[in-house]
matplotlib code that plots the C-alpha trace (Angstrom):
import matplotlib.pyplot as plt

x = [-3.6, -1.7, -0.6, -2.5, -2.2, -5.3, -5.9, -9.3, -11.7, -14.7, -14.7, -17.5, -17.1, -19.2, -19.5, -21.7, -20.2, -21.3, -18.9, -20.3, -16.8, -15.3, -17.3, -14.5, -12.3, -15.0, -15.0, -10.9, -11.0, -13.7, -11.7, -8.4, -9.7, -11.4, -8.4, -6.9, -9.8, -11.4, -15.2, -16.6, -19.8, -20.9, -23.2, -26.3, -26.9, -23.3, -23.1, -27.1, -25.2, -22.5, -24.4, -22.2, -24.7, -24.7, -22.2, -22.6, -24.4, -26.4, -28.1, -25.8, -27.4, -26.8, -23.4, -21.8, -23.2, -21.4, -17.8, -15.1, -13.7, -15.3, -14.3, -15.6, -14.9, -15.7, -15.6, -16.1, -20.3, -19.8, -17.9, -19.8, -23.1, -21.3, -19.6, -23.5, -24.5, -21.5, -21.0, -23.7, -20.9, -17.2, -16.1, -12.7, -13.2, -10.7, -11.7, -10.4, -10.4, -12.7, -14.2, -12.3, -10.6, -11.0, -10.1, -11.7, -10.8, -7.5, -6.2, -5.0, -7.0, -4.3, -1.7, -4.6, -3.5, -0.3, -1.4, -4.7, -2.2, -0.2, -3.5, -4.5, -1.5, -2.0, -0.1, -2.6, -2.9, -6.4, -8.2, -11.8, -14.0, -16.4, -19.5, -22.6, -26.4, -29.0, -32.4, -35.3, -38.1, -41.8, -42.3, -41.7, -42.2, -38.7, -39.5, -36.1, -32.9, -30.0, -26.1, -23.3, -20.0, -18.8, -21.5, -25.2, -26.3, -29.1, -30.1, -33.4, -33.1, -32.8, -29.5, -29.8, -32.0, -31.0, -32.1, -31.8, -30.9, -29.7, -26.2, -26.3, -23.7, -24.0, -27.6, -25.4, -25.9, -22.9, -23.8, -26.5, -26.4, -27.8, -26.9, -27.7, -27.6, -24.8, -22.5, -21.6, -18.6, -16.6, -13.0, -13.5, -16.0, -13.2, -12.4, -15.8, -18.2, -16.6, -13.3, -14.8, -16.1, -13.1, -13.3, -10.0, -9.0, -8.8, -6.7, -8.8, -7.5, -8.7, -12.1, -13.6, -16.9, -16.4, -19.0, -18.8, -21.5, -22.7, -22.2, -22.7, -24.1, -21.5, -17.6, -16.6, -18.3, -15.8, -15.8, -15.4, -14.3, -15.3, -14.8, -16.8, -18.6, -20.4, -23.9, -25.6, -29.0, -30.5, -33.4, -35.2, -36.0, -38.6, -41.8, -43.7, -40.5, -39.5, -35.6, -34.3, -31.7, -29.0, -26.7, -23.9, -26.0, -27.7, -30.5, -32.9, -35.5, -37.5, -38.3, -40.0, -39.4, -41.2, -39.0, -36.2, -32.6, -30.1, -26.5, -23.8, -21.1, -22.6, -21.8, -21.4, -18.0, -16.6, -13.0, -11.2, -7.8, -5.2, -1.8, 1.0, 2.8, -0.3, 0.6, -3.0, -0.7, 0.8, -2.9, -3.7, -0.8, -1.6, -5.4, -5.4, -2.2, 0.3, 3.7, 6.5, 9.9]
y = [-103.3, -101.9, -98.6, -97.0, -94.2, -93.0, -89.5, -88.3, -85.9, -85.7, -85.0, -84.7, -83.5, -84.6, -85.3, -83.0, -82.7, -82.7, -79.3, -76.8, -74.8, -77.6, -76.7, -74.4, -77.5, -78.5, -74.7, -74.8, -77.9, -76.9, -73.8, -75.1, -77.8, -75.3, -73.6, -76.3, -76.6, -79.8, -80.1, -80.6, -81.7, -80.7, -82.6, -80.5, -79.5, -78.3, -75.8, -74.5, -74.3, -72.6, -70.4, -71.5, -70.1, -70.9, -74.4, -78.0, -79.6, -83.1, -85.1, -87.1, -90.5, -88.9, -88.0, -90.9, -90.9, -88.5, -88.4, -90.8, -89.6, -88.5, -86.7, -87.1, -84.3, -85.5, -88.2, -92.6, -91.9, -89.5, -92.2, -95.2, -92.7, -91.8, -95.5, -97.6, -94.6, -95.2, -98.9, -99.1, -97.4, -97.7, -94.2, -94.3, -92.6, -90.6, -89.4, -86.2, -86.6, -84.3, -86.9, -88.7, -92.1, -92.0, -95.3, -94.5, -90.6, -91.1, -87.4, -84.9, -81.6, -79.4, -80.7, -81.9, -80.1, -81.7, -85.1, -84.2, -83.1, -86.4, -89.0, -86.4, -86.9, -90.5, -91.2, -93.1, -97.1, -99.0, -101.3, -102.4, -103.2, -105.5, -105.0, -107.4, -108.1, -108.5, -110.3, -110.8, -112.8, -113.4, -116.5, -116.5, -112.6, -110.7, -107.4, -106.5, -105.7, -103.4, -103.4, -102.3, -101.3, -102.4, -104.4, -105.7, -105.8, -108.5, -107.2, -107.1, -103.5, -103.4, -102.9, -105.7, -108.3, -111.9, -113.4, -117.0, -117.9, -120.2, -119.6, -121.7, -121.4, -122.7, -124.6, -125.9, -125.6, -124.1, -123.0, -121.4, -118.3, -117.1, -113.5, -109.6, -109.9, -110.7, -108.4, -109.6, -107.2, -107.2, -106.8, -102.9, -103.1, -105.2, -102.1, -100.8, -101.9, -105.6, -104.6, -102.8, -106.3, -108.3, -108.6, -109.8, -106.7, -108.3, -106.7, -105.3, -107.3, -110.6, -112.3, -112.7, -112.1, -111.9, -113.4, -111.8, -112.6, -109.5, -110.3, -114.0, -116.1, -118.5, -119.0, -120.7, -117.9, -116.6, -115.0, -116.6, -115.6, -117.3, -117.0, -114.5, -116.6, -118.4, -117.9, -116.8, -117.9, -116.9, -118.7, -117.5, -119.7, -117.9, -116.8, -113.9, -111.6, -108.7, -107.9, -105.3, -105.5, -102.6, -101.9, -99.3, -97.7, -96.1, -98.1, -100.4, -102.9, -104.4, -108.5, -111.2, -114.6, -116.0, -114.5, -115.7, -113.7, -114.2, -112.6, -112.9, -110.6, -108.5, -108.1, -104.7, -103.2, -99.5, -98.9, -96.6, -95.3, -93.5, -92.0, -94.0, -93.9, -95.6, -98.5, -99.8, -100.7, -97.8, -96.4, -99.0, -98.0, -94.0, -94.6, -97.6, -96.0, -99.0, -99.2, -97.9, -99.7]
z = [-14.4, -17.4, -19.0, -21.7, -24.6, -25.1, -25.8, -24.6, -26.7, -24.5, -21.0, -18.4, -14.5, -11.7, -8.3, -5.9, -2.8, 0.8, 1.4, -1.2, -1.6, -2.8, -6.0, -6.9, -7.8, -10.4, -11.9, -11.7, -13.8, -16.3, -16.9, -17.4, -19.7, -21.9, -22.2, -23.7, -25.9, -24.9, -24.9, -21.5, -19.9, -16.8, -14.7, -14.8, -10.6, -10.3, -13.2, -11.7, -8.2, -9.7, -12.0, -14.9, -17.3, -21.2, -20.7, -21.9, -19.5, -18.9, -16.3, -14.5, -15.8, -19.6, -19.4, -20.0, -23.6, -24.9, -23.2, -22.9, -19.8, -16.5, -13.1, -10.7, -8.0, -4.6, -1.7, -2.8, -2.4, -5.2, -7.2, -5.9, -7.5, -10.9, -11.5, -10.8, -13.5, -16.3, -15.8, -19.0, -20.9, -21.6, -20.0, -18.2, -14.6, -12.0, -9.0, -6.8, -3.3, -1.4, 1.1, 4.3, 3.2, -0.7, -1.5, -5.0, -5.5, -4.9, -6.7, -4.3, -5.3, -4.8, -7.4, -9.3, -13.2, -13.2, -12.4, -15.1, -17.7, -17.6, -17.9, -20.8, -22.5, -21.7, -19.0, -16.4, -15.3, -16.3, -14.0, -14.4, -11.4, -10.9, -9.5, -8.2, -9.0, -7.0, -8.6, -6.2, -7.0, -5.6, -7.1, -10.5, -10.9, -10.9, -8.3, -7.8, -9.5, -8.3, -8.8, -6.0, -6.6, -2.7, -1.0, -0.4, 2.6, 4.2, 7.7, 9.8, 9.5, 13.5, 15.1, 17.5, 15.9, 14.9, 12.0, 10.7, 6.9, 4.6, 2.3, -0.6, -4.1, -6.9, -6.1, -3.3, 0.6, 2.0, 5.7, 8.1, 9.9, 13.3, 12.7, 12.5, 8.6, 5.8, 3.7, 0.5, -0.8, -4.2, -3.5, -4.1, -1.2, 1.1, 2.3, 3.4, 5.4, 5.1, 6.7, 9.7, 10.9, 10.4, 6.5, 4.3, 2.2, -1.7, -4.4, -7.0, -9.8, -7.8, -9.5, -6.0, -3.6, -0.4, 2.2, 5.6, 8.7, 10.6, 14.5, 14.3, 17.6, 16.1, 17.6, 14.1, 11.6, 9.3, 6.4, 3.3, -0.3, -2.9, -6.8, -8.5, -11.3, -8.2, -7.5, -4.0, -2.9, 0.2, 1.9, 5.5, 8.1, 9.8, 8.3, 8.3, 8.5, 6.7, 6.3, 4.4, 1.6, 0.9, -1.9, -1.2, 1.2, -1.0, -2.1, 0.3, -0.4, 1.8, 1.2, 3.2, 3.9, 0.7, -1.6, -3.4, -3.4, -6.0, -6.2, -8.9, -10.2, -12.9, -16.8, -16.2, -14.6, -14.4, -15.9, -13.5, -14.3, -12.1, -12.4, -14.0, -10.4, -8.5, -6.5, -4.2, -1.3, -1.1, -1.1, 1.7, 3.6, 3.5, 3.9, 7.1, 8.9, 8.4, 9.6, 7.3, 6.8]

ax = plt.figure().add_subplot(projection="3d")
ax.plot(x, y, z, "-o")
ax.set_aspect("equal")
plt.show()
């Protein structure tokens, strides 16, 4: 992570949040940045719920085209949302925190046009994130593709069902599993889903994947990290199976037991920036309730 000078031109807000009067942090925002005379772009369903009539607006998967830097307004599903959308383009992205942990939208609403003023004047750190690929195949025809910003998810898609598979990397067999499914995290997703069964939290800036076994019938299952230019390959054991595949929670396939899963960090990444004073342990402290010296 590094500081940059950047001055920004073009700015877009989004985010739609669960809590409807938190809205009035995207209409502060708007307002104080068209005071200062930037051009802004609002994301098109929260100007409508607004009724921010005769505004720039755009679709949330368009905005990115035309701004170098978004907010997002919100809880991490709203970022997770508008990062998958602007990983295709080189936007910087800051969240404010209107969810519960906010790993990603770190930005405290209330002191939020200070801190904005500051990354405007181009005081903020850079970090990009990584993010995965799936590719699923039914033979040799490609049926699936999808991206996650903190995990995907093989499961049964039944709470309390084993399932058998095969890990391989790199073409190579690395172990089997008698299991309710696999998480497969990026070291932004270490503290998701990952964590809460025993997963190793990973510094952002680490080139990893993280391999994690969902309630394994084994004593000697760990999880494992692994470097992230490796390639995963699961095969099923059993056939006539369905299992269900999940990226960030917010996308799920189902697959049987003839096809072929691939996963692999993907070319695309998300540049997120935050104030020059941002320190990620200090975050992990706030956030996970660690002791204090």
């Amino acid at each position: 992570m590094k500081k940059k000078k950047f001055f920004f031109k073009k700015i877009g807000i989004m985010g739609y949040p669960r809590n409807l009067k938190n809205l009035k942090t995207h209409k502060k925002i708007y307002e104080w940045l068209r005071v200062k005379n930037y051009h802004v772009i609002m994301e098109r369903k929260i100007s409508n719920k607004l009724d921010m009539k005769n505004i720039p607006t755009k679709k949330a998967k368009n905005i990115g085209k035309s701004t170098d830097l978004i907010i997002v307004v919100g809880g991490d599903g709203n970022m997770i949302s508008a990062a998958k959308i602007l990983s295709k383009y080189k936007n910087r992205i800051i969240g404010i925190n209107h969810g519960n942990l906010g790993f990603l939208t770190d930005l405290n609403p209330n002191n939020i046009l200070n801190i904005l003023l500051n990354i405007l004047n181009g005081e903020f750190l850079e970090e990009k994130r990584s993010l995965l690929e799936i590719q699923i195949f039914e033979k040799k025809d490609k049926i699936y593709v999808n991206t996650a910003i903190n995990e995907i998810i093989f499961h049964s898609g039944k709470i309390t069902k084993m399932i058998e598979f095969d890990v391989y990397i790199d073409g190579n067999f690395a172990f089997s599993q008698n299991s309710n499914g696999l998480i497969i995290s990026t070291p932004t997703g270490s503290t998701a889903y990952s964590l809460s069964i025993g997963g190793p939290i990973i510094s952002p800036d680490v080139n990893a994947i993280i391999l994690n076994s969902m309630f394994s019938h084994t004593l000697y299952s760990r999880p494992i990290v692994i470097n992230d230019t490796k390639k995963i390959q699961l095969k099923f054991k059993k056939e006539n199976i369905k299992y269900e595949i999940n990226c960030d929670g917010q996308s799920i396939f189902s697959i049987k037991d003839t096809n072929d899963v691939f996963i692999k960090k993907s070319k695309r990444s998300f540049r997120l920036i935050h104030p020059k004073d941002y320190n990620y342990f200090n975050v992990l402290n706030r956030k996970l309730g660690w002791e204090k010296k």
